[in-house]
Residue, then its C-alpha position, 0 to 999 in steps of 0.5 A: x674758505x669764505x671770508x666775512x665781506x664786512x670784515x674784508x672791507x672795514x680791514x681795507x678802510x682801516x689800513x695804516x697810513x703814512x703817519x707816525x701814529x699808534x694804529x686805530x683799532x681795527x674794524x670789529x673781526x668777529x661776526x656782527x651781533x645784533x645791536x639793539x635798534x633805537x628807531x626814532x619815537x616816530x615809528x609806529x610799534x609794527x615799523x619797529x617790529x618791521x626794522x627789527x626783522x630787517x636789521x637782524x636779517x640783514x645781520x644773518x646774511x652777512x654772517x653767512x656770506x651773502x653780502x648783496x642781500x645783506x645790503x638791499x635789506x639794509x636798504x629796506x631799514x633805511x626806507x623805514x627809518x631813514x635816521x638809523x646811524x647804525x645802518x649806515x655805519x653797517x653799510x659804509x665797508x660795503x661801500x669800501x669793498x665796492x671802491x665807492x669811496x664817497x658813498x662810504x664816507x657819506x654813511x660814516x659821516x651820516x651816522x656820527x652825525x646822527x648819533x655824536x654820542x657813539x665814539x666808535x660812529x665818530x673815531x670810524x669817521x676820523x680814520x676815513x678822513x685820515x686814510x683818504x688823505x684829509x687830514x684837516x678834516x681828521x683833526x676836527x673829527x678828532x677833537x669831537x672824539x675827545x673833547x667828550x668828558x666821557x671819551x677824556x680817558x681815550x689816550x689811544x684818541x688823543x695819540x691820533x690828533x696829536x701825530x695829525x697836528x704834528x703831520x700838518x705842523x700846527x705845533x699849537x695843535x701838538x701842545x694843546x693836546x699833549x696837555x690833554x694826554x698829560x692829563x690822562x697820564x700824568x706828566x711823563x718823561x715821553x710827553x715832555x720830550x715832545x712838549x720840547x720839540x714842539x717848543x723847539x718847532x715853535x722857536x721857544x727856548x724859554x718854554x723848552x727849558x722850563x718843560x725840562x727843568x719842571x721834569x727835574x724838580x718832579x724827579x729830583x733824585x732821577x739824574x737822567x732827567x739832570x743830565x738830559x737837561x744838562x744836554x740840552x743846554x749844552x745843544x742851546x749853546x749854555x755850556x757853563x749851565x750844563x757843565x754844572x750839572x754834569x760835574x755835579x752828577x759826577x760829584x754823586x756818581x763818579x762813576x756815571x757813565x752818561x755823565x762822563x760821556x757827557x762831560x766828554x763831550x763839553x771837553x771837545x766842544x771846549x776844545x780842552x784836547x787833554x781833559x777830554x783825553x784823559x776822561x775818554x782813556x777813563x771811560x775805555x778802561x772802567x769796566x764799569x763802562x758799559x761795551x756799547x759806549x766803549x765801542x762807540x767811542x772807539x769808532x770815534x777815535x778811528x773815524x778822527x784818526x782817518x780823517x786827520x791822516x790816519x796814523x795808526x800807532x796812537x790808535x793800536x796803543x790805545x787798544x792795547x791798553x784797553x784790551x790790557x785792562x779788560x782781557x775778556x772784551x770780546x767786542x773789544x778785540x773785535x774791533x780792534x782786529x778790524x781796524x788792523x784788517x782795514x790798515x792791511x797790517x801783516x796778516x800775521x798781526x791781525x790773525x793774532x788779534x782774530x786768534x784773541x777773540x776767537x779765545x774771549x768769544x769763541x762763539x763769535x763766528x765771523x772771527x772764526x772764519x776770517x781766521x780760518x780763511x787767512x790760515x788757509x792760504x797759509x795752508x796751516x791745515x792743523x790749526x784749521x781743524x783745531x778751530x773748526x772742531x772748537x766751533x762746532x761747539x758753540x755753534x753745532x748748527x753752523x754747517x760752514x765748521x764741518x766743511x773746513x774741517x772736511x776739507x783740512x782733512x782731505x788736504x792731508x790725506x785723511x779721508x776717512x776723518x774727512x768723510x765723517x766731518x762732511x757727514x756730521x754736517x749733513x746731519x744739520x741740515x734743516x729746511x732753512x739751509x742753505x742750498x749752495x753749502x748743502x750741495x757742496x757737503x754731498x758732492x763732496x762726500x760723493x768725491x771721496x766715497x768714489x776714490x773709496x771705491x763705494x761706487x753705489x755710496x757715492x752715486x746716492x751721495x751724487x743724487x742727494x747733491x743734485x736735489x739741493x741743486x740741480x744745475x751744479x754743473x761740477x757735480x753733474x760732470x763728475x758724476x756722468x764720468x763716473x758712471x761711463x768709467x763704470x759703464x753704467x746709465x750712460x743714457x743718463x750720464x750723457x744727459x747731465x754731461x750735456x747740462x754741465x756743458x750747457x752750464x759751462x759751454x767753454x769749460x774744457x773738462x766738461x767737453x771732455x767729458x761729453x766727448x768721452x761719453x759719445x766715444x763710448x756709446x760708439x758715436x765718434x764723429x760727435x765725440x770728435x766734434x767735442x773733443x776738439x772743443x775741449x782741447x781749444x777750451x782746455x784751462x792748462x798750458x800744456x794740455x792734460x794728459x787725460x784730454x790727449x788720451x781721450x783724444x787720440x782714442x777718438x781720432x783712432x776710431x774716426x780713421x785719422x790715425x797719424x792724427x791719433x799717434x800725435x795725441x797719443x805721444x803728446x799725453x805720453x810725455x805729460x805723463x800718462x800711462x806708458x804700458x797703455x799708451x805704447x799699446x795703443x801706439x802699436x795697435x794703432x788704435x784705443 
């Protein structure tokens, strides 16, 4: 579908630069409207009526898309009225589209001149300058938007010119005009942090402190605003001062979270090791402590424990004692589990504290997996399927609960219960899933559905693997084995073996494979070729069973007899079939 070309351009000149600034308004989106024409007076009343038709004119073809000659009727107004400003101002995203940049600005510039009454004229200029890069030209422009008594109210303006002086570091330029946003929205809490950066910026402490001291008095009973005093006083190296002010904010609030982290801070900076100790422990185990602090100031105490030696006892204490105080702390145990994870304390130890959160926060799902991973190893199969069937109710959509469930399962040989935990989480599925896990879930499935004999249940299983993921070459081996054990497809089957190997050249089984799939479309010297390949590539010490099977039968149907009975002998003591193999022996052949 057509898009409106003035809107495309006035979209391109009014893209958001590289300043920290509120976004300008954009370009108007809807379809131009006439506006009503304020030729100059003189014009005779058949050149109005002649500007007026090609203004609207050229307004209907740029609705209806036709852009050149929207342009040259433009052009026809200005031959009749060349100090039209909003000619100009039609014509500049013209421009833009077209990269004349120059041109465009000289009709933004032309109609905010011609009419500096009309802000939208004037605040289109300035976002030009500023995208353009000439900012110096922006901030006179701007003081013209909003030095108008008309425009004072324009906070979205005066946002603009202070982030420009603050862009070009006039920090005179930021004060003159945060004083204007004051007086448009009174003083806040926003504009007087700036006011003291800027302050800061311009080295005037006396002027910083006094900004935040008339925000005090103004809010006499908001103690942030103390404490944010009290702050910067102590950043300015007057720690009495703040020291007043956070014991007496305590004296009202005793409880007062910001206050007491603050004071924690003028301990340390005192270098007072107790003091600050003691209101620290304070602070971990109020419950009226918020978890964000508690957290914060525990990877504190971590980080200075590391970087003067790293002993973990005093640190494993304090935990204690907090976890202690404060049983159902998810985030608490978390952390706490983590430290214990990074020191590589016995897996033991840190499973227990996985095992605490996992009981405050069963929701929490990284917890949850690392227990189940650790346990893994351990093959601590029950407790892996007690958590991974909790999970799945807290968190239904996570597929990742239903594969460990599956797999305990298929551990202990319970296959079915497998089946169905790999089932439930192929019903999650969902389009943002992920395509690894999915096709993991069905090859699966397609590997216990064969063992059940559900030859055609498996196979569909197999197909649904490969639609998640075509180049999974495990599945790809599996399934073109399967179907030469069965007799089926083997055109098929030996295309997607020759894939897995293609995938895996130097991967014993898949050779193997693609060996035994040549054997059995009768193409024995291929097989031969292949074979000999995955006996050199095959992973194990001692050469599996099947591999020496599979190759003596193919030596036996290239002639190579002696060589046939060798392999057969060798897979006879890895243990495969006697009865089939002394049968082969005596035959001489598969």
């Amino acid at each position: 579908m057509k898009r409106n070309l003035i809107h495309i351009a006035a979209a391109t000149a009014t893209c958001v630069v590289a300043l920290a600034m509120a976004t300008p308004k954009a370009w108007a989106k809807k379809k131009v409207q006439p506006t009503k024409v304020a030729p100059v007076k003189t014009l005779s009343y058949n050149d109005k009526r002649r500007f007026d038709y090609f203004f609207l004119e050229a307004v209907k073809q740029e609705n209806i898309g036709n852009y050149a000659s929207a342009l040259d009727l433009m052009n026809h107004c200005l031959a009749i009225n060349p100090n039209a400003a909003e000619v100009y101002f039609m014509q500049a995203p013209y421009y833009v589209q077209l990269k004349k940049d120059s041109l465009a600005l000289a009709c933004l510039e032309k109609a905010a001149t011609l009419r500096p009454d009309n802000s939208t004229f004037t605040e289109r200029l300035g976002q030009f300058y500023i995208n353009s890069g000439n900012f110096d030209k922006a901030i006179q422009t701007y003081e013209k938007l909003t030095a108008n008594t008309k425009e004072t109210g324009n906070s979205d303006a005066l946002n603009v010119l202070m982030q420009l002086y603050g862009r070009q570091k006039d920090f005179n330029g930021v004060l003159k005009t945060l004083n204007k946003i004051e007086l448009v929205n009174g003083i806040t809490e926003e504009t007087t942090l700036q006011k003291v950066r800027a302050y800061e910026m311009l080295d005037d402490k006396t002027s910083a402190f006094k900004a935040l001291k008339q925000l005090c008095d103004d809010h006499p009973n908001d103690v942030n605003y103390k404490l944010m005093l009290g702050n910067w006083l102590m950043q300015n190296q007057k720690e009495a001062d703040a020291h007043k002010i956070f014991t007496a904010v305590l004296a009202e609030d005793p409880d007062n979270t910001f206050a007491q982290a603050s004071l924690y801070d003028y301990y340390r900076a005192k270098n007072n090791d107790a003091m600050a100790t003691q209101l620290r422990d304070k602070m971990l185990i109020s419950p009226k402590t918020d978890n964000e602090t508690k957290l914060s100031i525990m990877k504190q105490v971590v980080q200075e424990s590391e970087r003067t030696g790293g002993d973990s006892t005093a640190v494993l204490a304090l935990f204690d004692k907090i976890t202690s105080a404060n049983p159902n702390d998810g985030n608490m145990a978390e952390l706490k589990a983590a430290y214990m994870s990074v020191k590589n304390m016995p897996d033991s130890l840190v499973n227990n504290a996985l095992r605490q959160v996992v009981a405050v926060a069963p929701e929490n799902t990284g917890a949850r997996l690392q227990l189940i991973q650790s346990l893994w190893k351990k093959q601590r199969w029950d407790e892996i399927l007690t958590l991974s069937k909790q999970a799945q109710a807290y968190t239904p959509e996570e597929m990742v609960f239903y594969y460990f469930e599956g797999m305990a399962n298929y551990q202990i040989d319970k296959k079915d219960q497998a089946l169905d935990a790999f089932k439930r989480g192929v019903s999650q599925i969902n389009p943002k899933s992920d395509k690894e896990i999915v096709a993991e879930f069905y090859e699966l499935m397609g590997e216990i559905l064969y063992q059940k004999k559900q030859h055609k249940e498996a196979f569909a299983a197999y197909d649904s693997c490969l639609q998640w993921k075509p180049d999974k070459a495990s599945c790809l081996n599996n399934y073109a084995y399967y179907l030469g054990e069965q007799g089926k497809d083997l055109d098929k089957a030996e295309a997607m073996s020759y894939k897995a190997i293609k995938n895996e050249p130097n991967n014993g089984t898949y050779l193997d494979t693609y060996a035994w799939l040549l054997f059995l479309k009768k193409r024995y010297a291929e097989a031969q070729v292949y074979i000999e390949q995955a006996l050199k590539n095959d992973s194990t010490s001692l050469k599996s069973k099947v591999v020496l099977e599979h190759a003596g039968d193919i030596y036996a149907m290239n002639g190579d007899t002696k060589k046939a009975i060798e392999y057969w002998n060798m897979a006879l003591k890895q243990g495969a079939d006697k009865a089939v193999i002394n049968r082969k022996i005596k035959m001489k052949k598969p």
